[in-house]
N, C-alpha and C positions, 0 to 999 in steps of 0.2 A: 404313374407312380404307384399304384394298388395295384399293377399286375405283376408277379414276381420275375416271369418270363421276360418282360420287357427292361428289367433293369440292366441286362447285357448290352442292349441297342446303342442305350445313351450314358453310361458309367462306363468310359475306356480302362483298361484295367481289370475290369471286375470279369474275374474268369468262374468263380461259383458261388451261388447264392442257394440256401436250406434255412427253408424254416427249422428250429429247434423248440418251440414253444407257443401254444395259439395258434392263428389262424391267420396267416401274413394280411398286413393290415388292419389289425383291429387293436384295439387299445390290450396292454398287456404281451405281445404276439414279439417272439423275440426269433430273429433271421440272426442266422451268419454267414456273412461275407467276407471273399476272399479273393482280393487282386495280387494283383504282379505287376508289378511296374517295371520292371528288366530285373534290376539287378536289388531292387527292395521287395520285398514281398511284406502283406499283410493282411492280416484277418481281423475284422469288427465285428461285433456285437451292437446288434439292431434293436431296440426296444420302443415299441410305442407308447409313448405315454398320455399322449390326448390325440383323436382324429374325428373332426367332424366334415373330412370331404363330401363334396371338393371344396371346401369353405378354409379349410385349415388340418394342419397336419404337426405333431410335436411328438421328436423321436430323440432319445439318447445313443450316443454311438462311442463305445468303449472299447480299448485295445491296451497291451500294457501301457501302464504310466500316462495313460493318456486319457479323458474323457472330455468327451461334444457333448453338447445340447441343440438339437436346432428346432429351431419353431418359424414353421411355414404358411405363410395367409394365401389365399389367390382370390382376389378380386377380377369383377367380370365387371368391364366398360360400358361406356353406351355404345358403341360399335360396338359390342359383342367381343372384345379379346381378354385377354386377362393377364392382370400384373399380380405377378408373383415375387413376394416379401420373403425374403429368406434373413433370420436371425439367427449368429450362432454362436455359442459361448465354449470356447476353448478353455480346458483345466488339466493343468500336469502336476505331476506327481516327481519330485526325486530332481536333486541339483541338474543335473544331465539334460533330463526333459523339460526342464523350465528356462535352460537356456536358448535349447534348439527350438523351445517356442516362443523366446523375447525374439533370438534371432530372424526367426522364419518367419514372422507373422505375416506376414504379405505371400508367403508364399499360401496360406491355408486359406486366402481369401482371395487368390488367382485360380486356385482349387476349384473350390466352389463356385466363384464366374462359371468358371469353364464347365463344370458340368451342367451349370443352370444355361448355357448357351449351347449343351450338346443335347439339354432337352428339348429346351423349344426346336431344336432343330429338327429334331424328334417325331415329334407332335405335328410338326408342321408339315412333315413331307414324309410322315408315312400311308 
């Protein structure tokens, strides 16, 4: 997750990532990313706004009409693994975008499953 290079591995979609501000990963430090999903395209704005890895991780992710919040813990087992708490607070903007996120809400949190199962997947077998 703090290496900028690696966010292509495990984020399908995400075809360019630049930092624009700061120093990727550290509180303040704002990335722009930019996927493609076929026939959607979109670009976020990354902003940190608390990191004390690998303990916890709190970043805001903006696009039109649209702002995340997510705030990330990872806890480490007695076996040694680690559970990863992902929270994330969805907020839209404009009749439009508050419908497609009453309607979709399952969709933004199949979303993020999936990428928290393309990390581990990641991690685990690189």
């Amino acid at each position: 997750m703090d290496n900028l290079q690696n966010l292509k591995k495990w984020q399908k979609g995400l075809k360019e990532a630049k930092v624009i501000q700061g120093k990727f990963g550290e509180k303040g430090a704002k990335t722009e990313l930019k996927y493609d999903f076929g026939k959607r395209k979109m670009t976020l704005i990354e902003t940190i706004l608390e990191t004390d890895m690998p303990h916890s991780l709190v970043a805001e992710y903006t696009t039109k009409n649209v702002y995340n919040i997510q705030r990330n813990t990872f806890e480490v087992t007695q076996d040694g693994k680690t559970i990863w708490i992902s929270e994330s607070e969805f907020k839209f903007e404009g009749f439009a975008m508050k419908t497609i996120g009453f309607l979709m809400s399952g969709a933004f949190k199949k979303q993020s499953l999936k990428y928290m199962r393309d990390f581990k997947n990641f991690v685990e077998n690189q």
